[in-house]
C-alpha positions, 0 to 999 in steps of 0.5 A: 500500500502506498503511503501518503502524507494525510491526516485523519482525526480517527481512521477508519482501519489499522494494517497490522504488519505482523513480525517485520522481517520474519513475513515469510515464515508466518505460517510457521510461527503461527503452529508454535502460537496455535498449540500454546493457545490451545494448552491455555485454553484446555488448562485455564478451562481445565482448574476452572471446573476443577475447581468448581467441582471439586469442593475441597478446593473452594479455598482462597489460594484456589479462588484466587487461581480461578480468577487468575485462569478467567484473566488468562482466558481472556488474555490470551482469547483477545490477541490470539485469534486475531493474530492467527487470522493475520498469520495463516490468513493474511488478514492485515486490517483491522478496524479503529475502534477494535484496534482501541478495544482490543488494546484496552482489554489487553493492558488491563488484563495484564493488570489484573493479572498482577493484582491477582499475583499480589492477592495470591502473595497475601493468602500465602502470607496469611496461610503462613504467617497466620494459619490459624486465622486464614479462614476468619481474615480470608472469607469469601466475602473479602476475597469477592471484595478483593477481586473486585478491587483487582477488576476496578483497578485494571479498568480504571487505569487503563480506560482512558488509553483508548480515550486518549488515543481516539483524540489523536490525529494520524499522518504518518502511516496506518500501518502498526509494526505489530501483531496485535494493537499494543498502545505505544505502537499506535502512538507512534503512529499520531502526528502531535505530540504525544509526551504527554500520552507517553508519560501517562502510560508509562506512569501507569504501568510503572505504578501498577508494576513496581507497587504489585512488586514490591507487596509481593517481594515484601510478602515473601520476606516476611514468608520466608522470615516465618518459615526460617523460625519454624522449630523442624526441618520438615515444617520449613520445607512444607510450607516453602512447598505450598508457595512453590508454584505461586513464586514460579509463575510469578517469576514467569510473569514479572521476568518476561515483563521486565524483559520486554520493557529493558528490550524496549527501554534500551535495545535500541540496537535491537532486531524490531522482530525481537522487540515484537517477538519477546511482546508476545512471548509476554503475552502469550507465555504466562496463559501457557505455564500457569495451568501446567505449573499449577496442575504439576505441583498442586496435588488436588489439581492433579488427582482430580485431573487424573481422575478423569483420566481414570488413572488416579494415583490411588489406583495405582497404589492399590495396583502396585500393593496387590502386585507387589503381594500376589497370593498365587504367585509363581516362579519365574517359568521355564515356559511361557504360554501365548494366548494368541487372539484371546475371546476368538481361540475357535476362529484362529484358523480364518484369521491365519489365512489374512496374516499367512497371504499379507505375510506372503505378499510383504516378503515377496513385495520387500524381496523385490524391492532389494532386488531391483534397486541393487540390479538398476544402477540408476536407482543407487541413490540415497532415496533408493537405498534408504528404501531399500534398508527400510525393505531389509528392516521389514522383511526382519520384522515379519519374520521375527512375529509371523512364523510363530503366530502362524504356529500357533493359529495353524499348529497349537504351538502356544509354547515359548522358552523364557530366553526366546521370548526375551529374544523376541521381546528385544527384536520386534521393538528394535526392529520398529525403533529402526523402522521409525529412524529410516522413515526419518532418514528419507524424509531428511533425504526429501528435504535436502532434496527439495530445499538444497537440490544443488547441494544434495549429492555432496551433502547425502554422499556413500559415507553420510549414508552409512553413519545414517544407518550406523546411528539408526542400528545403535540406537535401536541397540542401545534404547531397546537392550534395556527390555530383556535385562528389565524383563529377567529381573522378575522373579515371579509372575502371576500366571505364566499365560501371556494374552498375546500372540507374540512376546510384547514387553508390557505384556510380560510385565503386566503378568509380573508380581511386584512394583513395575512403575520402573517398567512403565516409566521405561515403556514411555521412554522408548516411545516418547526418545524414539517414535516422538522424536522421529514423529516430530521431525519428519512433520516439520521436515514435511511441513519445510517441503510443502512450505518450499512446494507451493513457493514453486511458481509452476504447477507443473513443477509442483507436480513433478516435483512431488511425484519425481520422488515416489518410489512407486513410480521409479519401480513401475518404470522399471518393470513396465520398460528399462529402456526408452522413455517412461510412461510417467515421462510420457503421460506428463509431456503429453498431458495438453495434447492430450486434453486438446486432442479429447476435447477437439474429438468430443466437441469440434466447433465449440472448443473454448480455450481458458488460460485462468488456471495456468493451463488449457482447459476447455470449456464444455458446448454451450446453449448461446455465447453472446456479449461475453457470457453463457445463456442457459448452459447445458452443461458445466465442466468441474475442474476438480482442485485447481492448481493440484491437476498433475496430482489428482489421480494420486489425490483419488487414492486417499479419498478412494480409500476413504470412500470404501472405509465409509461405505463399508463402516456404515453399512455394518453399523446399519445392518448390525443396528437392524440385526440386533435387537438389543441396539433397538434404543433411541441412540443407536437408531439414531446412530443408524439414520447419522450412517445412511445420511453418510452413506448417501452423502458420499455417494453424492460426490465420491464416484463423481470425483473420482471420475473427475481424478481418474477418468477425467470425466470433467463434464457434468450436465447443468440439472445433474449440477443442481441435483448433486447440489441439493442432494449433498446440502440437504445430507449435510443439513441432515447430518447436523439436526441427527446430531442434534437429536443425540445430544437431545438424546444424550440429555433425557438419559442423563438429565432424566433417565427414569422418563427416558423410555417414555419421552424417547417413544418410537413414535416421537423417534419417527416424529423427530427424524422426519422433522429433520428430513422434511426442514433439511429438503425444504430449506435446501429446495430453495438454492437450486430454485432460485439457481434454475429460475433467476440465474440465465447468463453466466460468466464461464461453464468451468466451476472450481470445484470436485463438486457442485457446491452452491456459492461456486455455481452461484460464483459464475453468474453473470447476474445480480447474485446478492438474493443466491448468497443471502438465502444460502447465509440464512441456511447455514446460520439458521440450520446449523447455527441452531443446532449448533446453540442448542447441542452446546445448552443440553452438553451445558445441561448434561455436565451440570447433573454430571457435577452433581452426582456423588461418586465419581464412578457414576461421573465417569460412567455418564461422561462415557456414554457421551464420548462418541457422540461429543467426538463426532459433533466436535469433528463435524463441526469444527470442519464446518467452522474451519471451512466456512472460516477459510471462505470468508476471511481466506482471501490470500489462502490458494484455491486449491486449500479451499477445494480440498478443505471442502472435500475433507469436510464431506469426507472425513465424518462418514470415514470417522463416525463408524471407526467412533462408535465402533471402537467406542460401543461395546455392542457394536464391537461384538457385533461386527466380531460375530458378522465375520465370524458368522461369514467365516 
């Protein structure tokens, strides 16, 4: 934007710059950012009901923390969101007057934050210096007074900053050189002078700072002073324990402030991103830690969080007593025996065949792989041999596990000496820990590949290779020696039955008597240093590559650059011909002919060349072309995903895969709900008609889409286009009211379980299921009217998009569209933004009789009922809200983000809602074992 010389009294909008100098890496910064907001979030809301629900702790030291997390909430919720948007979104404006508001919230927030540490340092001076008076001096009525006083302090003092600010004239720039409107960056930015503004913010926070210091400071003097007096040992340390989490987070606090402002004061030789930089840590750290600190060192905090969990400590103690005194014990056994499939002993057999033929196809699958790369020459190179080391890796790996299972699915060989499974025990995990670092090896191969192409053979030469692989082999050794040694230091064991098919190291040490916390400390380990460590790097080694992928100004670089690396593709070349050029080659160098010579041989006469997408794409034949647009075209042409065209027919095996999971997932829910008698209540009926409302939504879109990425079957007739579209709107609106059904259904069960047979009667099942399916057709009949009957002339016949989807139909209009868009925001705010509102007040209303039941087993067990469904209404909603986000403030996110997020959103509920209840409900479980069962 242009900067020019101009005054105003109060602009109409601000441009935050972000971090300058580090624009590039936005979208990077923004993930560490995001994951922060998300633990504060979780944690503030976490002691929140804790707290609440836990009586014991309705103490001054926890009321105190209550406010202090409502503080952090709001903290942290005023600058976060926005600062993603500006992020991910490169949504820079923002308005003057939110600019003002969100300044104000931020400042006096921050005070609040302080006064709230300061009231913390007072119960902890009374409760140490006073104890037997704490309760009289520190009554609920003092401390409603005292947080009060902390809420009018912070308002007081930090409302006439934005009053200030509003009087001002700004010349110089609109743009703030910060990511959120911190209030000595917009003064910067006025054309007066604003000493006088300056010194009253700086007297401000000087004032509020250094008095909240120094009662803090003197509070724990006269601590430390009563804890040193004290006659034990023991004692001192006690009460010091009580205030250790407090010191930390206010060392956390006033350390970050007082580094922002030396940074500010005097780093005038400092990087502006530092400045900016260090100002959000300060914002952004405190909200982060204080849950965590307070969670890990207050012991009621902790039991009640792990209570949840279903892992409170007191369970686990009663498990170390019982297994450091087994009645039955036995010695250390010569033999063990593996259970194999326990519960499905009888269907053995049936199983053996799937493992016998994967086992089969791995072998000669991997023995290929090897093969072909030490014959082909050409493939010596590090992609290819780390490939092959990862082929060598699974061919151990099945050897080690499979034979022995076939053993004892085929043989009854159950058998296994004390020292083979310890053998066994080492490998199978060893073998894993390699495969993770290989997987690790290759995705360094890809970056340095993509990010330093012309560095890659120098840096990843013979000798780089064989320390790689030497590192991965020792530290497999090293972090996996460790099992067997723990493993033969049990002396006894409580049966010498091992409930697995092979020798698993938890499952040898769950059969042990005695304490084995040293066991499962160790487990956690190996996963956390191994599979954690890798897990983590190969993501940002992928999240770099795609960062350097999409930089990439062709799309046909693009896609050659992804799919130039697929080993797929090198193996297949090779088989289908070692000679001449290779298919792949082929079909990439002809791609525009063939898309011309396709399109010329269907539609000689009305073949329309259009360049908008980087490439020749045709348009489809036409009623009338006059004055630059299309009158009532018979047929549109779907593009599929603009941008990712090269690729679309590797994007259709993931969405193939999940169309087949989907389909086959929710017809068993639907056949085994119809089945079995016992799952005839009112949830698992509902359950059925969420698994047909899946199954037809997917039908709407998948084989079309996938005709589009396969058969480049692009074309789709205009009545098709609005039936697709009604179809696959009126589904989504279906989804969204069954959901809702099951949160009503959620509610009577738990809320009124006595009256739940006899409000949820058949009758008023069928009533409210066609009460969704009647609103949802009606609602939706409407967009493809309104489409069909006032839209005649359109711009183009090519919609961006794998499927008709409203808004990108209506897009193409050449017309006034403003009646098409209001209509389809009043559906998705009518229909979803109900259902949305009243899912939330019966979840309000099922946690609040949750809260009140008096065992926590009951609590526990109600919460459980609800798991499944919170998880499906979560995913589908916050795949509704992200996309719908990216829509409207997206702007500068790349077409093609746009159409796979949509494509997500259709996909992945019908995929994850039968895996959900599947694994979640019992019943369902047992009932998809006895289909097989009963096939076999």
């Amino acid at each position: 934007m242009a900067l020019a010389n101009y005054t105003e009294e109060s602009p109409m909008t601000f441009l935050l710059m972000g971090i300058p100098g580090l624009q590039h890496m936005h979208v990077w910064i923004g993930i560490p950012f995001c994951s922060m907001y998300v633990v504060a979030v979780v944690g503030n809301v976490t002691i929140l009901a804790v707290v609440r629900a836990e009586r014991s702790l309705h103490e001054p030291m926890f009321l105190f923390l209550c406010m202090l997390s409502v503080t952090d909430l709001v903290l942290s919720t005023s600058t976060l969101p926005r600062m993603l948007c500006l992020f991910w979104l490169g949504v820079h404006d923002i308005a003057f007057d939110a600019c003002l508001t969100q300044m104000f919230f931020i400042h006096s927030f921050t005070a609040m934050e302080s006064g709230f540490f300061l009231a913390m340092a007072i119960d902890r001076y009374v409760a140490i210096c006073d104890p037997l008076r704490h309760t009289t001096i520190l009554t609920h009525s003092r401390l409603a007074k005292m947080g009060a006083a902390v809420l009018l302090r912070g308002v007081a003092f930090f409302t006439p900053h934005p009053i200030l600010l509003k009087q001002l004239p700004y010349c110089r720039t609109r743009i703030i050189a910060h990511t959120y409107c911190e209030f000595m960056a917009v003064v910067k930015l006025a054309c007066v002078d604003t000493r006088a503004t300056k010194r009253y913010s700086l007297s401000v926070a000087s004032v509020i700072g250094s008095s909240d210091g120094f009662f803090i400071a003197l509070s724990y003097v006269l601590i430390l002073r009563a804890v040193f007096h004290l006659p034990s040992r023991e004692a001192s340390l006690k009460a010091l324990g009580t205030c250790g989490s407090h010191v930390c987070v206010i060392l956390v606090f006033y350390s970050t402030a007082v580094f922002t402002f030396l940074t500010h004061r005097f780093g005038h030789n400092v990087a502006p991103q530092v400045h900016i930089f260090i100002a959000n840590m300060y914002l952004l750290v405190p909200p982060f830690l204080n849950p965590i600190v307070y969670g890990m060192r207050t012991k009621k905090i902790r039991d009640h969080v792990l209570g949840f969990l279903m892992v409170n400590e007191s369970d686990l103690e009663e498990l170390r007593l019982r297994m450091s005194t087994c009645n039955n014990s036995i010695p250390r056994p010569l033999l063990f025996v593996l259970a194999g499939i326990q519960g499905l002993e009888s269907s053995h057999g049936w199983f053996s065949v799937p493992f016998f033929l994967i086992f089969v196809i791995t072998i000669m699958g991997n023995v290929t792989i090897v093969c072909i790369i030490r014959m082909e020459k050409s493939l010596h190179e590090p992609m290819f041999l780390l490939l092959a080391m990862l082929s060598v890796v699974d061919l151990c790996l099945v050897s080690v596990t499979v034979p022995r299972m076939l053993g004892i699915f085929w043989m009854n060989a159950k058998e296994i000496s004390f020292d083979a499974c310890l053998t066994q025990m080492f490998f199978i995990p060893s073998f894993y820990v390699m495969e993770s670092g290989i997987l690790l090896a290759m995705a360094f191969d890809r970056f340095v590949a993509i990010w330093y192409p012309l560095s890659y053979i120098t840096i990843l030469d013979m000798k780089v290779l064989v320390k790689m692989v030497l590192a991965i082999l020792a530290r497999a050794i090293a972090v996996l020696t460790p099992a067997p040694i723990l493993a033969k230091r049990l002396e006894s064991f409580q049966t010498h039955i091992i409930a697995y098919s092979y020798c698993a190291y938890m499952a040898v040490v769950k059969i042990a008597c005695g304490d084995i916390s040293d066991h499962i400390v160790y487990g956690l380990m190996v996963i956390v240093a191994s599979v954690g460590f890798d897990l983590f790097f190969i993501i940002l080694s992928y999240g770099l590559i795609l960062h350097a992928i999409f930089r990439i100004p062709s799309r046909e670089a693009r896609g050659q650059t992804s799919d130039a690396h697929m080993f797929t593709v090198g193996v297949r070349d090779h088989v289908v011909s070692t000679k001449g050029q290779s298919l792949q080659e082929r079909t990439e160098g002809n791609h525009e002919e063939d898309w011309s010579a396709h399109y010329n041989r269907g539609h000689s006469g009305h073949h329309l060349i259009d360049w908008k997408f980087g490439g020749i794409l045709p348009h489809c034949p036409i009623m009338s072309f006059a004055n630059g647009t299309y009158f009532k075209p018979s047929v549109f042409t779907l593009i599929g995903i603009p941008g990712l065209e090269t690729v679309q027919h590797w994007i259709g095996i993931p969405f193939f895969i999940s169309f087949t999971l989907a389909a086959i997932g929710n017809g068993l829910l639907i056949t085994i709900i119809h089945s079995e008698h016992s799952l005839h209540e009112p949830m698992y009926v509902f359950l059925a008609i969420l698994a047909a409302t899946d199954l037809g939504l997917t039908l709407c879109i998948t084989p079309k889409m996938l005709a589009i990425f396969w058969l480049q079957s692009r074309e789709i007739r205009f009545d098709s286009c609005l039936i697709q579209m009604y179809f696959t709107h009126t589904f989504q609106c279906m989804e969204s009211g069954i959901l809702l059904a099951m949160a009503f259904d959620r509610y009577v069960a738990i809320c009124e379980p006595l009256r739940h047979s006899a409000v949820l009667t058949r009758k008023v099942l069928v009533s409210i299921i066609m009460s969704v399916t009647i609103l949802a057709s009606v609602i939706i009949i409407m967009c493809p009217l309104l489409i069909k009957l006032s839209l005649k002339h359109f711009r183009t016949t090519l919609i961006a998009h794998s499927y008709c989807e409203h808004m990108a139909v209506v897009k193409l209009a050449a017309e006034n569209i403003r009646v098409n868009k209001a209509y389809g925001l009043f559906v998705a705010f009518s229909v979803l933004g109900f259902d949305v509102i009243f899912i939330f007040l019966f979840y309000a209303f099922i946690f609040q009789a949750v809260f009140k039941l008096p065992q926590k087993e009951a609590r526990l067990k109600a919460f459980n009922t609800c798991t499944a469904h919170i998880f499906v209404f979560l995913q589908f909603y916050v795949l509704t809200f992200f996309t719908s986000f990216i829509h409207r403030f997206g702007f500068n996110v790349a077409p093609y983000v746009h159409i796979l997020l949509s494509n997500l959103y259709l996909l992945i509920p019908p995929l994850l809602n039968p895996i959900v209840y599947g694994v979640k409900t019992k019943q369902i479980r047992e009932g998809v074992i006895r289909v097989f069962i009963r096939k076999g």
